[in-house]
FIDRENDO-241472 format. One line per 5 residues: for each residue x, y, z of C-alpha. Coordinates in steps of 0.1 Angstrom, whole numbers, plus 2048, in hexadecimal, padded with zeros to 3 digits. Example, Ala and Ser with C-alpha at 12.3 -4.5 7.8 and 13.67 -1.06 7.14 Angstrom:
// FIDRENDO-241472
87B,7D3,84E ~ 889,7F5,847
END
This chain:
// FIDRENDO-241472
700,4EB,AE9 ~ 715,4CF,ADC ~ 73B,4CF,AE6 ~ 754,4B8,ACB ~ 774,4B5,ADB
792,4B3,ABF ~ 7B3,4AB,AD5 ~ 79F,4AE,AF4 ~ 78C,49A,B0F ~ 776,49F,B26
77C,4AD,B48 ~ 75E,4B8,B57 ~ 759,4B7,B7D ~ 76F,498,B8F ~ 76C,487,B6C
786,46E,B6D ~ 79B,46E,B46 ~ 7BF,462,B3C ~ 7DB,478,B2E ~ 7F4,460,B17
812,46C,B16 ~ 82D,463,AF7 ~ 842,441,AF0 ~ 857,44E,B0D ~ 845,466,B22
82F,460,B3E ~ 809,45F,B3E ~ 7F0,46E,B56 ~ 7CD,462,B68 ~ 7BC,481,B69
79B,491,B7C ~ 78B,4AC,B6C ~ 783,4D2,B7B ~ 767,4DA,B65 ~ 774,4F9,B5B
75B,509,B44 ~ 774,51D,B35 ~ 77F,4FF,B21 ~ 75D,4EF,B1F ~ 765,4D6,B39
77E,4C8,B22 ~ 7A8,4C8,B21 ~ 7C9,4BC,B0A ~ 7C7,493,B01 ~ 7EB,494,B06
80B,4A8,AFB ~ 806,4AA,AD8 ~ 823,4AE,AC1 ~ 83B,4C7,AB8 ~ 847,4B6,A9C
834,4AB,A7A ~ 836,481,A76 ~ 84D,48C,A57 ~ 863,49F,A66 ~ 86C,487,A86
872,470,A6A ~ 88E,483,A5C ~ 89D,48D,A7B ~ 89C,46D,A93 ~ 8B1,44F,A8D
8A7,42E,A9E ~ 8C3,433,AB1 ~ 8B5,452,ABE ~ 891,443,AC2 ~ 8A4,425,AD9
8B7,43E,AF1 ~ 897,455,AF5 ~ 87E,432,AFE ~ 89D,422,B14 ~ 88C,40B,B2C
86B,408,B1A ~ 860,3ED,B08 ~ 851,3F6,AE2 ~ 85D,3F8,AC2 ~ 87F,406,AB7
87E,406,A90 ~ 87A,421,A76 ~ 854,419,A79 ~ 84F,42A,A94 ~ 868,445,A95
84E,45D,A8B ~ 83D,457,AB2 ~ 860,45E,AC2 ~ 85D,472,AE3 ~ 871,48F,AD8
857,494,AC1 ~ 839,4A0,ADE ~ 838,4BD,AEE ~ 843,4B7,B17 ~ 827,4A4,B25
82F,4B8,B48 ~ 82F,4DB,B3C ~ 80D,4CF,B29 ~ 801,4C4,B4A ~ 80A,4E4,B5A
7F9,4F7,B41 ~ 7D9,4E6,B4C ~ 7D7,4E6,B6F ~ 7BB,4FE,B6F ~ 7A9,4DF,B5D
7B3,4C0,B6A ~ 7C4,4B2,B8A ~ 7DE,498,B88 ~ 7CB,47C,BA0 ~ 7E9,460,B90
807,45E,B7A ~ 812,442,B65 ~ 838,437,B55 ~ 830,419,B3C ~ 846,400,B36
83A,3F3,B14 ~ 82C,40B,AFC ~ 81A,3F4,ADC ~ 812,40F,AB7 ~ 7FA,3FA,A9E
END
């Protein structure tokens, strides 16, 4: 059997994988459960809950400053579309998976570079 992972990775038996968060979110080192039920695999990360379009017409630039305070990236209307408001809650997605992976490390990042 041949297993293609679309938004997944790997997390088969202490197999070691990162979870990015957003612009502004954390971002988790990972070791894999090897749960069969999801084919040794889990989430790549939140995922959004907002189209690229539509976080364009929503956010400002002033909005995408105040939600990546402290971080070190672009603030322009190029990027808006990659604002954190517009990914799901990287903790509730890591709850959601704790039957598949274990949290061995978490990581806050300081600069965040899109290109």
């Amino acid at each position: 059997m041949y297993i293609t992972r679309k938004d997944a990775i790997r997390a088969g038996i202490d197999e070691l994988g990162i979870i990015p968060g957003s612009m502004g979110a954390k971002s988790h080192i990972v070791k894999g459960k090897g749960n069969p039920s999801s084919f040794c695999s889990c989430s790549h990360g939140a995922g959004r809950r907002m189209s690229r379009s539509k976080a364009k017409r929503h956010f400002s630039e002033l909005d995408l400053e105040a939600q990546t305070e402290g971080i070190e990236c672009g603030k322009d209307k190029g990027v808006i579309d990659e604002i954190p408001s517009a990914y799901k809650n990287i903790d509730i997605v890591m709850d959601n998976q704790s039957d598949l992976v274990e949290v061995v490390h978490t990581l806050r990042q300081f600069v965040c570079v899109k290109g």
